[in-house]
Each structure stands twice: as structure tokens, then as C-alpha cells.
N, C-alpha and C positions, 0 to 999 in steps of 0.2 A: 131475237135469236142470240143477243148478246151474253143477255143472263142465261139463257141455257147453258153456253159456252162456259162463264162464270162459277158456275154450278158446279156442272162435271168436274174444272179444275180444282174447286175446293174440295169435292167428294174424293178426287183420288191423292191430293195431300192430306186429306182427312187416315185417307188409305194407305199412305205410305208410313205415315207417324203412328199408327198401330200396329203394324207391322215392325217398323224401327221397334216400339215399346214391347210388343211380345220377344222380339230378335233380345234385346237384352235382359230380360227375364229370364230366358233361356240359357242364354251363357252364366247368368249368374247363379241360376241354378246347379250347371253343370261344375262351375268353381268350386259347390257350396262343401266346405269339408263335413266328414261323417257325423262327426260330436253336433254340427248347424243341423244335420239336415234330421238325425235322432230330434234333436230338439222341437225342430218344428212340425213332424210328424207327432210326436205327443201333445205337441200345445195344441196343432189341429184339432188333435183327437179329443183334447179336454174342452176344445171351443166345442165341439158337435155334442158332445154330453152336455153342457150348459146351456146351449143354446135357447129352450126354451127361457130357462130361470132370467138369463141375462135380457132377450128381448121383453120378456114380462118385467122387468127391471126399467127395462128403458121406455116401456111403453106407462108405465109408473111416472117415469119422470117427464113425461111428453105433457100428464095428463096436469103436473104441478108445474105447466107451464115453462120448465127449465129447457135446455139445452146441448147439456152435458151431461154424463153418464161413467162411471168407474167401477169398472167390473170387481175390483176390489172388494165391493163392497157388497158383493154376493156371497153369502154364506158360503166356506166351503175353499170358495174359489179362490182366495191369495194364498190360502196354505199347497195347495195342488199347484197353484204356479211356481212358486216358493220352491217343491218339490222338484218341478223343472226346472229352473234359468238360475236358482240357488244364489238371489241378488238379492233377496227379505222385503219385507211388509207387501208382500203380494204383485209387484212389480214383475212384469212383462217385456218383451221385446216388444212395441208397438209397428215396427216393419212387420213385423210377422202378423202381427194382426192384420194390418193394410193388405196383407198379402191375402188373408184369411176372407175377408169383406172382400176383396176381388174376386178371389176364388169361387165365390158365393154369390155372385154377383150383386154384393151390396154397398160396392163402393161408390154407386155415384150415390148414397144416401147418407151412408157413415164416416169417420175419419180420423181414426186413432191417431192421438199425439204422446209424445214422450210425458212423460207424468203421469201415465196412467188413465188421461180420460179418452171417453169416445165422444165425438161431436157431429152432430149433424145440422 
């Protein structure tokens, strides 16, 4: 009976810390100024048009036993970022991709870091 007891307690602080993590999402959503939230509306929108090319990319690198993956390095794609975030050589806000693989619900597999790679 104990570990049931045990159980439920973990399940609803399991409950509460997702809850806490959506609660500030939300507000920081609602902070987000116009020129952040334009932005991240486009990068969305250029993650969803690549999408194929990027996961065939990383399914490429899966297959050469690596790692790591840098969307960079996808025809096309650092000039259209470029285009957005206007920081050069194809650099990305990587919160906003983490944002993007949550969205998507592919963050407990992916994990973009500053520098431009994705890791899983």
C-alpha cells in the first residue's frame, strides 16, 4: 500500500512541475515583444517548410553514426535564417528552436544548443 501512496505523490509533483513549466511559458509568451514574437512566427514557419529536408538531414547523420546535426548546413537554410534573426553565417536563436521541438513534440528526442547544433 505504501508504494501506491508513493506513487500518486510523485505523479502529482510530476503534476505540479508541468503545470509550474507550462505557467511560465505563458507568461513569457505574453511579455514576448512584437519584433520576438514576428520572429518566431517566421522561424516556425521556415522550420515547417524544411522540415522534411532537415529530418532527412539528420536521419543522414544518424545513419554515419554521428550525433550532432546543424541545420546550417542545409542548402538554403542559413540564408533564410540570415534573412530572419540578421546575426550572419546562418545562425539561429536555438530557444526558439527548443521551443519549436516542443511545439512539436520532439523535445524529449532533440536539443538544440547555442552554436547552432541539434543533439540528440
Amino acid at each position: 500500500m505504501k508504494d501506491h501512496r508513493e506513487f500518486e505523490v510523485a505523479a502529482r509533483a510530476t503534476g505540479r512541475a508541468i503545470q509550474a513549466i507550462e505557467h511560465q511559458v505563458l507568461v513569457r509568451s505574453r511579455s514576448e515583444c512584437p519584433e520576438s514574437a514576428a520572429k518566431r512566427r517566421e522561424f516556425f514557419a521556415l522550420l515547417d517548410s524544411y522540415r522534411e529536408r532537415l529530418f532527412s538531414s539528420i536521419e543522414a547523420a544518424v545513419k554515419r553514426n554521428e550525433r550532432v546535426f546543424y541545420p546550417a548546413t542545409v542548402p538554403g537554410f542559413a540564408a533564410r535564417c540570415d534573412k530572419i534573426f540578421n546575426i550572419g553565417i546562418g545562425a539561429y536563436n536555438h530557444d526558439m528552436l527548443n521551443a519549436w521541438l516542443y511545439a512539436n513534440d520532439l523535445k524529449h528526442v532533440f536539443h538544440a544548443e547555442s552554436g547552432g547544433a541539434v543533439k540528440w
